[in-house]
C-alpha positions in Angstrom: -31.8 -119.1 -137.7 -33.0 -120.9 -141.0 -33.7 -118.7 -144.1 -36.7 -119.5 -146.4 -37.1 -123.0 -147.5 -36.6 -123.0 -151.3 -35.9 -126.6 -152.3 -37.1 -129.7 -150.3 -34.8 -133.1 -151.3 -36.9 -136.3 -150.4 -34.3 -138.9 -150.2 -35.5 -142.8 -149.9 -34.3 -145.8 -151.3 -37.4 -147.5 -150.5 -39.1 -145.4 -153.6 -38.9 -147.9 -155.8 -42.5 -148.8 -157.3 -46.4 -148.1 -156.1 -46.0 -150.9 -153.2 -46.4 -150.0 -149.4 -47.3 -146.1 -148.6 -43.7 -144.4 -149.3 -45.3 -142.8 -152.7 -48.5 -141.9 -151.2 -46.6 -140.0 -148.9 -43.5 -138.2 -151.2 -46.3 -137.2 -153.4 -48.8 -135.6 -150.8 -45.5 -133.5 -149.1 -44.5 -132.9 -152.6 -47.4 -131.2 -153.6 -48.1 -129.2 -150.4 -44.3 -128.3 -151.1 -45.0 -127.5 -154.6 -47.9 -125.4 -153.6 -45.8 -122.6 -151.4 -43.3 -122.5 -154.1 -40.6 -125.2 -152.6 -38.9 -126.6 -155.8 -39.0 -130.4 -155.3 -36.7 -133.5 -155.9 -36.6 -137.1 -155.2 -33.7 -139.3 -154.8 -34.9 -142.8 -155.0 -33.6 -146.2 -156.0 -31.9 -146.5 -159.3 -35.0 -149.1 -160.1 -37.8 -146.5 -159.7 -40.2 -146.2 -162.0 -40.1 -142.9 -163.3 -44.2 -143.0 -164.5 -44.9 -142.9 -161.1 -43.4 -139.5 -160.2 -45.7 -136.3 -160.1 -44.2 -133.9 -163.2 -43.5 -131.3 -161.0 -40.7 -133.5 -159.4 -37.2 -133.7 -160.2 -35.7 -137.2 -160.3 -32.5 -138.6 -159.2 -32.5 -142.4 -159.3 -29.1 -143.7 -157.4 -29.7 -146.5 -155.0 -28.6 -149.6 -155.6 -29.7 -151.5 -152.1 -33.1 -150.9 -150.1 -32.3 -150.1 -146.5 -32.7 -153.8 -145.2 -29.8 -154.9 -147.4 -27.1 -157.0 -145.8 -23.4 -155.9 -146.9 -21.8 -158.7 -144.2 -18.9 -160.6 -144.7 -19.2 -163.2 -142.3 -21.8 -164.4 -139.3 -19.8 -163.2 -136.7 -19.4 -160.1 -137.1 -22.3 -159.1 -139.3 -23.7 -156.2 -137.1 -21.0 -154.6 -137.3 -19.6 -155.1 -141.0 -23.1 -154.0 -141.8 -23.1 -151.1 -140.4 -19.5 -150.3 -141.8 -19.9 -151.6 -145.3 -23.2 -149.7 -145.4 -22.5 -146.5 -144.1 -19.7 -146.4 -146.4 -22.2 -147.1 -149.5 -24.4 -144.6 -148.7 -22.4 -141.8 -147.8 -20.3 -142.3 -151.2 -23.2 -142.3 -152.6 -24.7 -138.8 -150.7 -21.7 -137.3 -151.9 -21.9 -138.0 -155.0 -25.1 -136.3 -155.9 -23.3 -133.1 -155.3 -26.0 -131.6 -153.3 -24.4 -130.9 -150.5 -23.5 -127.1 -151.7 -27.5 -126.4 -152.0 -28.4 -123.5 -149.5 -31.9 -122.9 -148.1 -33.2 -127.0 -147.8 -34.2 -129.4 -146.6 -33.1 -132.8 -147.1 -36.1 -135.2 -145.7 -34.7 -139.1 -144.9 -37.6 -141.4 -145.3 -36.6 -144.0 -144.0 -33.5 -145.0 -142.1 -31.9 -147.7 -140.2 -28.6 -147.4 -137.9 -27.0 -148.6 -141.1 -27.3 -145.4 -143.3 -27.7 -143.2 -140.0 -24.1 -142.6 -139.4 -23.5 -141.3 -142.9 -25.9 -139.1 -143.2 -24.7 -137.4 -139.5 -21.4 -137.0 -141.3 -22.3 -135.9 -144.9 -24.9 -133.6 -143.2 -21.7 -131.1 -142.0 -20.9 -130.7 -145.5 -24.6 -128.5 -145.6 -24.0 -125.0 -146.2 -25.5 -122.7 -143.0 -29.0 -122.6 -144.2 -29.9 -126.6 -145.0 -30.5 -129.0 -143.1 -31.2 -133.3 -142.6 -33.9 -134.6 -141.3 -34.0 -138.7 -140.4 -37.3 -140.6 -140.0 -37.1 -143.2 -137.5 -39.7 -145.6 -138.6 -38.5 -148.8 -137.8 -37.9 -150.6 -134.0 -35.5 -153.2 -136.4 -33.9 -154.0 -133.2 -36.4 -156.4 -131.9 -37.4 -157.6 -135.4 -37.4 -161.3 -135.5 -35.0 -161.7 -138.0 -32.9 -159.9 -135.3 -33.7 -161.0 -132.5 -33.3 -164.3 -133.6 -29.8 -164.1 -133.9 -29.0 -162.0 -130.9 -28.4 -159.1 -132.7 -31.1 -156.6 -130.8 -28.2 -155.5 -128.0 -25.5 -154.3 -130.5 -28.0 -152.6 -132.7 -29.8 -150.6 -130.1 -25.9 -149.6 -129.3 -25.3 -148.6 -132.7 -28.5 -146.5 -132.7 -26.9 -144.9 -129.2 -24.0 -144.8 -130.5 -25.3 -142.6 -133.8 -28.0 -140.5 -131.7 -25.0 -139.1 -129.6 -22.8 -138.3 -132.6 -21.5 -135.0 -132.2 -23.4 -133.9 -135.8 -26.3 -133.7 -133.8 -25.4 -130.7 -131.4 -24.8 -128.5 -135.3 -28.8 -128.3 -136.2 -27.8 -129.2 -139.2 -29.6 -132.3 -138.7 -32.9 -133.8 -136.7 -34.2 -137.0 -135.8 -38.2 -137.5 -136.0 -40.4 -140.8 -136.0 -44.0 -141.1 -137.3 -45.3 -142.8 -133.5 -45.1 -141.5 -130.3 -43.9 -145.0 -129.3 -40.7 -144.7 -131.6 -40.4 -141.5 -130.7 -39.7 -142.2 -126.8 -37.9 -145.7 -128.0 -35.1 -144.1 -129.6 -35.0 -141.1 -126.6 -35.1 -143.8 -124.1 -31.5 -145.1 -125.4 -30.1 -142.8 -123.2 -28.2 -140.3 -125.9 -30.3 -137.0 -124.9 -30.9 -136.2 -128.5 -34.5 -135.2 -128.8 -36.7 -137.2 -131.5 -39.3 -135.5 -132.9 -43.0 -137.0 -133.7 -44.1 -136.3 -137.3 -47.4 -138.2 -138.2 -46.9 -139.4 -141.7 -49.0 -137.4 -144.1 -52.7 -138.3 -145.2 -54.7 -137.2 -148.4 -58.1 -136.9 -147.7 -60.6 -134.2 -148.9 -62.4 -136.1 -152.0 -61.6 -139.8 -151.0 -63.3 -139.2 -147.5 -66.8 -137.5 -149.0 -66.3 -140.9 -151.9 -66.4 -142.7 -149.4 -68.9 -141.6 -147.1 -71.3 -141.3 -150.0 -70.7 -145.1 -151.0 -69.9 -147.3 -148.1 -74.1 -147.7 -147.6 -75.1 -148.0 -151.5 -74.0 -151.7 -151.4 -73.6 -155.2 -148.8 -71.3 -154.9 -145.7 -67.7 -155.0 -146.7 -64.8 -155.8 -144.7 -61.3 -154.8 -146.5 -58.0 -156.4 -146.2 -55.2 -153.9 -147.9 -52.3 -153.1 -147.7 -49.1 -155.6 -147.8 -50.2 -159.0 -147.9 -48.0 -160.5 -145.4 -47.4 -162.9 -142.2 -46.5 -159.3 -140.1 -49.8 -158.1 -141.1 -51.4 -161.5 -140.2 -51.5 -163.2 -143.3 -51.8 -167.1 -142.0 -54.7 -165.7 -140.1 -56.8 -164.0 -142.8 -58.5 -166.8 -144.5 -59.6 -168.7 -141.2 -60.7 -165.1 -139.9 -62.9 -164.9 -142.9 -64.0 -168.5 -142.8 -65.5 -168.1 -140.0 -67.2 -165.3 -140.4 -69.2 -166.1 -143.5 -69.7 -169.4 -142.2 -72.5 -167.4 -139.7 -73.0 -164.1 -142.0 -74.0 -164.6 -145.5 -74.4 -161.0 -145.6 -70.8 -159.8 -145.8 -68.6 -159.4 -148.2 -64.5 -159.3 -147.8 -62.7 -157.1 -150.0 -59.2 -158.6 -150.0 -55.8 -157.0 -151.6 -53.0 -159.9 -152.6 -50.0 -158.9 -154.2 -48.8 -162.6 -155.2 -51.2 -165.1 -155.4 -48.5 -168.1 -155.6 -47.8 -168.4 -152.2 -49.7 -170.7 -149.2 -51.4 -167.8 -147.3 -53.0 -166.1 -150.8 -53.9 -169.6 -152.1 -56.1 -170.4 -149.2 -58.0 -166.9 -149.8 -58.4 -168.1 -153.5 -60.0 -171.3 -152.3 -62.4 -169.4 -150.2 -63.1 -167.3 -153.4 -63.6 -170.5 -155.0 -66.6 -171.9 -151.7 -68.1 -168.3 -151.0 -67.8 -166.9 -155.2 -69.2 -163.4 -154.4 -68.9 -162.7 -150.8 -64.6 -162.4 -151.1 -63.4 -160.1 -154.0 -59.6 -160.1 -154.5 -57.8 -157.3 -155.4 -54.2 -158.7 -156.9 -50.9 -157.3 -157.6 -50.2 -153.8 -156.7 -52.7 -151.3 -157.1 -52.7 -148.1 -158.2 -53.4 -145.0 -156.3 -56.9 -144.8 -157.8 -58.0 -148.2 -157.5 -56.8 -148.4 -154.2 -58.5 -145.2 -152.9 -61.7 -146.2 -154.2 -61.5 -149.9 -153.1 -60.7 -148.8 -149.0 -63.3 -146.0 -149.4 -65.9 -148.5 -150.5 -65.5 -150.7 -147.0 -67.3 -150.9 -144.2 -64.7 -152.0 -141.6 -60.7 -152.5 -141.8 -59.6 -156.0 -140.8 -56.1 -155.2 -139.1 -54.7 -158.9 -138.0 -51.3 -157.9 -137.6 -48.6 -158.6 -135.8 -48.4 -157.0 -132.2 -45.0 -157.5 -131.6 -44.2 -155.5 -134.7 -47.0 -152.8 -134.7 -46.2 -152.1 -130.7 -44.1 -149.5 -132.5 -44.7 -149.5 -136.2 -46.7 -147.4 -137.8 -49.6 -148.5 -140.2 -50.4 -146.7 -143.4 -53.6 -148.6 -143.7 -54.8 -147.6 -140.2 -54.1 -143.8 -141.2 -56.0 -143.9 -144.0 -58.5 -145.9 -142.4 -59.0 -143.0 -139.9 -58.8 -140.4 -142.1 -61.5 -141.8 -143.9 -63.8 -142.2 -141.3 -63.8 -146.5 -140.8 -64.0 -148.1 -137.9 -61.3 -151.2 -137.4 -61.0 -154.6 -136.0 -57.2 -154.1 -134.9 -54.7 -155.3 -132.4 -54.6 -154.3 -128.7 -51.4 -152.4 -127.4 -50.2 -151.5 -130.0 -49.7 -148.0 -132.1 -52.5 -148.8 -134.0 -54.6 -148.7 -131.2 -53.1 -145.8 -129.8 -53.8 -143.8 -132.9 -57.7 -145.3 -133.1 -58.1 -144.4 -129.4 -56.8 -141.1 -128.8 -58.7 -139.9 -132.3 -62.3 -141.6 -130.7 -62.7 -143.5 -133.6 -64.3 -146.3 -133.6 -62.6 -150.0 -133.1 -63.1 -153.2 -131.7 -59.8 -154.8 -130.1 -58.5 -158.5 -130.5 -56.7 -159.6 -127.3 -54.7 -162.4 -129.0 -53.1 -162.9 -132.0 -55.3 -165.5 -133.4 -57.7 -165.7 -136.2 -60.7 -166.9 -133.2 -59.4 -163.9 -131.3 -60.0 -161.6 -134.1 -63.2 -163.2 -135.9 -65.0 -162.7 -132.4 -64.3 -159.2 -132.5 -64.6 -159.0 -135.8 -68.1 -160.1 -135.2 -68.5 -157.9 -132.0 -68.0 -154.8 -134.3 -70.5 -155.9 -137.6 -73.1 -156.0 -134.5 -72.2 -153.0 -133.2 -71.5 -151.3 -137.0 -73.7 -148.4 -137.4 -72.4 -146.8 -133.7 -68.8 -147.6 -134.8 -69.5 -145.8 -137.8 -70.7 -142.9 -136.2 -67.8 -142.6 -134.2 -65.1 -143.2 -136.8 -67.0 -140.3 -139.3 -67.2 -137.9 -136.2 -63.3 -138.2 -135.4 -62.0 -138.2 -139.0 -62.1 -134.6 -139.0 -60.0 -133.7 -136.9 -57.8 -136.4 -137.6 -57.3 -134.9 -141.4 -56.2 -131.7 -139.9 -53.4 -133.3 -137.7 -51.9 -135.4 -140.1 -52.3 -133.5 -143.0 -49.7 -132.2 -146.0 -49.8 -129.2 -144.9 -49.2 -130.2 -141.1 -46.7 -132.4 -141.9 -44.8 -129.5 -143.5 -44.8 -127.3 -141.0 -43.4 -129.6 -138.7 -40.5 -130.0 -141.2 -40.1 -126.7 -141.6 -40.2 -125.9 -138.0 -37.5 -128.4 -136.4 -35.1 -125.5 -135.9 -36.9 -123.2 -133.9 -38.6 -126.4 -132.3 -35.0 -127.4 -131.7 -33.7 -123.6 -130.4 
C-alpha cells in the first residue's frame, strides 16, 4: 500500500508559456493539491516563464526539447534513433533532478510520447516504496500525418507495445492513464495487457460558469473561435465558414482568437474584419487566463472546425471548457469531441464533413435552434463540473494503486 501523498511533482516539457491548456491544467491540480496540504513542484522547460507560475509552486526549469522534437540521425532509421537518442535525453535528465529519493509522491507526466516513455519506466525503479509515476497518454502520434506520411505509424505503435509491456510496469511504481476513453482503449488494444487508465483533464469552473451565464444574453449572438489557431483545428475553413454565415445573418457576431496574424489562414479573417468591421472581433496573440475566460464565457456557441482525423482521439481543451461552461457547439461528428458533448446531453449540432459548407449549415442549424441548445448545454454543465473537476482529477491520481490492486 501507498502512504499519504505529501509532495505532487508535475513534470512537462510542454510548460513553456500561457499557449494551449497545459497551464490551465498544472495550476487547477496544483491548487486542489495545495489545498489538502500536497507541497507542489513543476518541472517544466528551461524556457518557462516563471511569471506564470502560481507562488505556491516550486520551479524546476530543465527541458531543453518539447516532446515532438526530432533527435534523428538519418531518414532511415529515424524511428528508432528517435526513440534512442531521446530516451537517453530525458532520462539523464530525470536523473539529474535528484528526485528520485523523495518518498510519499507522486510524479504526474503530462504529456508523453513513446520517445520519453521508456525512460521514465526505467528511472521510475529508482522511486523509493512509497512514490510513484504516472504517464498521460494524450496523443494517437501514430497516425499523425506527419507520421503517417512517412510510414512510420507501424514501428511506433510497436514502440508504444513495446514500452506498455516493459517489466517496470508489473512494480506499481508506475501507471499509464489518457484523458479520452478513445485513447484509453487505443493504447490497451496494442495488445501489452497493461491497463490505461481514463483521467478527464481538469476544469475550473465555479465563477467563470455564473460570468458567463449572466452575460451571454446582455449583448448580439456570438459565435467564438479559441483556442490554437491552426489547420488541425480547421483553420483554412474558418473564414469561409464565417463568410457565409454573415452573408445571411447580420445579426451575429464571431469572436475569433489568432495567435499570429502573418500567415494565409489569419490574414483572410483580417480581411473579413476589414468587409463585416463589427460583426468579427479578433482576439490576437496569446491571451491570458483572464481575458480568455471572460472572452469564451461571453459566447453564444463554440465553432469546433477541427480536424476528425485528429480529434477521433484527441482531446479538446476548448470543448471541456465549452461544457463546463454551459455552451452549446457546432463540432465534428465521430469524434471525442462528440463523445464528450453526447454522453454529458449537452447541446451540439454535428458537421458530417470536414468542409467549411458542411459546418456553416450546421452552424446555421444550431443559431435556429439556439435557445433549446442553450437549455441543454446549462442543464448538463453541472454535472459535467463535478466529473472533471480538481478535485476529481486528484482523486483519481491519488487512487491508481488501489485502482491498480
Amino acid at each position: 500500500m501507498h502512504e499519504e501523498v505529501t509532495r505532487l511533482f508535475i513534470v512537462d516539457p510542454n510548460l513553456i508559456d500561457a499557449a494551449g491548456h497545459y497551464l490551465q491544467h498544472a495550476t487547477a491540480i496544483s491548487e486542489e493539491a495545495v489545498s489538502r496540504g500536497i507541497l507542489v513542484t513543476w518541472v517544466t522547460a528551461a524556457s518557462f516563464d516563471i511569471t506564470l507560475a502560481p507562488d505556491f509552486v516550486q520551479l524546476r526549469r530543465i527541458f531543453t526539447h518539447n516532446i515532438f522534437d526530432e533527435f534523428q540521425s538519418n531518414e532511415e532509421g529515424w524511428v528508432l534513433n528517435n526513440f534512442n537518442q531521446y530516451n537517453q535525453y530525458f532520462y539523464g535528465l530525470l536523473v539529474s533532478l535528484g528526485l528520485h529519493s523523495v518518498d510519499r509522491s507522486i510524479f504526474l507526466f503530462s504529456n508523453v510520447l513513446h520517445n520519453q516513455l521508456y525512460a521514465i519506466e526505467n528511472w521510475s525503479q529508482l522511486l523509493p516504496e512509497h512514490s510513484y509515476a504516472v504517464c498521460i497518454l494524450r496523443w494517437n502520434n501514430a497516425t499523425m500525418d506527419y507520421n503517417r506520411t512517412r510510414g512510420a505509424t507501424a514501428a511506433i505503435e510497436q514502440l508504444y507495445r513495446y514500452c506498455l509491456s516493459n517489466q517496470g510496469l508489473v512494480s506499481r511504481k508506475i501507471f499509464m492513464a489518457s484523458d479520452t476513453v478513445r485513447l484509453a482503449h487505443y493504447y490497451q488494444s496494442l495488445g501489452s495487457g497493461v491497463s490505461v487508465h481514463v483521467l478527464p483533464n481538469p476544469q475550473v469552473a465555479g465563477q467563470i460558469r455564473d460570468t458567463h451565464r449572466t452575460t451571454y444574453c446582455d449583448g448580439p449572438v456570438s459565435i467564438g473561435c479559441f483556442g490554437s489557431f491552426s489547420r488541425l483545428r480547421g483553420s483554412q475553413l474558418i473564414s469561409e465558414i464565417m463568410d457565409s454565415i454573415l452573408r445571411v445573418r447580420s445579426d451575429v457576431r464571431f469572436i475569433c482568437q489568432v495567435q499570429d496574424l502573418n500567415n494565409e489562414d489569419s490574414k483572410s479573417i483580417v480581411t473579413l474584419q476589414n468587409r463585416y468591421r463589427h460583426n468579427v472581433i479578433i482576439l490576437a496573440g496569446i491571451l491570458d487566463a483572464r481575458l480568455y475566460s471572460y472572452s469564451l464565457a461571453s459566447t453564444s456557441l463554440i465553432l469546433m472546425p477541427y480536424c476528425p482525423a485528429f480529434y477521433e482521439f484527441g482531446s479538446s481543451g476548448v470543448a471541456c471548457e465549452a461544457l463546463t461552461f454551459g455552451i452549446p457547439a457546432v463540432l465534428p461528428s465521430d469524434t471525442t469531441i462528440h463523445d464528450e458533448f453526447e454522453a454529458a446531453g449537452a447541446g451540439f449540432v454535428e458537421a458530417q464533413q470536414w468542409t467549411s459548407s458542411a459546418f456553416a449549415a450546421s452552424t446555421l442549424a444550431a443559431l435556429n435552434d439556439l435557445e433549446q441548445l442553450r437549455g441543454l448545454s446549462s442543464s448538463a454543465s453541472s454535472t459535467y463540473i463535478q466529473k472533471t473537476s480538481p478535485g476529481t482529477f486528484l482523486d483519481g491520481l491519488l487512487g491508481l494503486p488501489s485502482s491498480a490492486a
